[in-house]
C-alpha positions in Angstrom: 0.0 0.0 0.0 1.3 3.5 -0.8 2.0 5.8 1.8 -0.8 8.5 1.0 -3.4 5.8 0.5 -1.8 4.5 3.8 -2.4 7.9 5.2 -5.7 8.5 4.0 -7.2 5.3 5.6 -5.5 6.1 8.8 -6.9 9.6 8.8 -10.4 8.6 7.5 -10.4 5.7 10.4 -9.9 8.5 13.3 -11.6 10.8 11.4 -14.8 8.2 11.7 -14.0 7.1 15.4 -13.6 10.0 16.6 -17.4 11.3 15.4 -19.2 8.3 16.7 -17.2 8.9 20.1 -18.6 11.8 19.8 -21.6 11.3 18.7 -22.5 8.9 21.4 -20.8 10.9 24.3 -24.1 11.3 26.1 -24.8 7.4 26.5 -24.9 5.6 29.7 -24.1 2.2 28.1 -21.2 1.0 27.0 -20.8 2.1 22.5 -19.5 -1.1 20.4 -17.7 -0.5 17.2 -16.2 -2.3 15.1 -13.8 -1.4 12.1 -13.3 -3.8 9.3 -10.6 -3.1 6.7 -10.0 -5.6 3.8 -7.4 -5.2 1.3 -7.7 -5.9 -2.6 -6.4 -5.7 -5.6 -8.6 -2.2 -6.6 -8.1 -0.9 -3.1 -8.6 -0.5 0.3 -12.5 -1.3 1.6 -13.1 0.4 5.5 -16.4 -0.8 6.8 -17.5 0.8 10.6 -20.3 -0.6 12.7 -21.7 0.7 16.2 -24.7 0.1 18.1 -24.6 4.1 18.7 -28.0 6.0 17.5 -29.1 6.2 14.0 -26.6 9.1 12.7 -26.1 9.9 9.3 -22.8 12.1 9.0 -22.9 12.3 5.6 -26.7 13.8 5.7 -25.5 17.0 7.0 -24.6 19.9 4.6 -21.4 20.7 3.7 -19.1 22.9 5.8 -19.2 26.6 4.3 -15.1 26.8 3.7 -15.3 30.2 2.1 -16.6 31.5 5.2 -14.8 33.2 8.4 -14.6 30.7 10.9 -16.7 32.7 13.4 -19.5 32.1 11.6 -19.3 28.7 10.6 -21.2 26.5 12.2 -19.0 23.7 14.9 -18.6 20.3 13.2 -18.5 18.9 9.9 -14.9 19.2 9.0 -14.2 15.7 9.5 -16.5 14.1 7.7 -15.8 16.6 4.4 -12.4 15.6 4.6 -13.1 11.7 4.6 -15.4 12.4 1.3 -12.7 14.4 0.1 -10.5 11.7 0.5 -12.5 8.8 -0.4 -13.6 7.5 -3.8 -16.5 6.1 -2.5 -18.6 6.3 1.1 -22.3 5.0 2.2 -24.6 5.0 5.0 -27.3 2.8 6.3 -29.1 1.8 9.8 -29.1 -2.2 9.5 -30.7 -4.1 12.0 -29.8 -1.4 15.1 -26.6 -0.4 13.7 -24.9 2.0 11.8 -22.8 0.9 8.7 -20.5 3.3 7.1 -18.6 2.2 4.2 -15.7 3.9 2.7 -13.6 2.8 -0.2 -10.1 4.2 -1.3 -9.0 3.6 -5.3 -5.0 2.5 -4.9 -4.9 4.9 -7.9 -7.4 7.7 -6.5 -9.3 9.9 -8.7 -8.7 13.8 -8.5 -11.7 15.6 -6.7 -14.6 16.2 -9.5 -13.0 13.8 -11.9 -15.1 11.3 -13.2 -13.8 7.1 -13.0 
């Protein structure tokens, strides 16, 4: 694996982490997650799973980056970077759990290229 794809999954795994820590911060119980990563030929296939509450990251709108960072809203950063960074990324709520998938091309696509 290349270095900058070998970057890119490590940022986009504590990128994702990191917001469903967050995310769940509130909870009395104890969060499970899990983090599958499978390598192939194409690339590099992240899956994350937690028993947090249904939370969509991708659902909210994107950061305003143009604007001064007083009057941006908190949050959202992360998650623009990791579809930034990523070639492909999903959400669903299956069976009382979130399932984000996120899929880095070893030979990744420039931002608002097409495949």
């Amino acid at each position: 694996v290349r270095g900058e794809r070998m970057s890119d999954t490590e940022l986009i795994a504590e990128e994702v982490h990191t917001n469903i820590a967050r995310n769940n911060a509130a909870r009395v119980r104890e969060l499970r997650l899990s983090i599958e990563c499978t390598l192939s030929a194409p690339g590099i296939a992240l899956e994350f799973r937690d028993d947090g509450v249904a939370f969509d990251p991708f659902a909210r709108t994107a950061p305003r980056l143009d604007a001064e960072i007083t009057d941006r809203e908190v949050g959202g950063l992360g998650i623009h970077l990791v579809q930034q960074v990523a070639d492909e990324s999903a959400y669903a709520f299956v069976d009382g759990l979130n399932v984000l998938n996120i899929f880095l091309k070893f030979s990744p696509t420039p931002h608002g290229a097409t495949a």
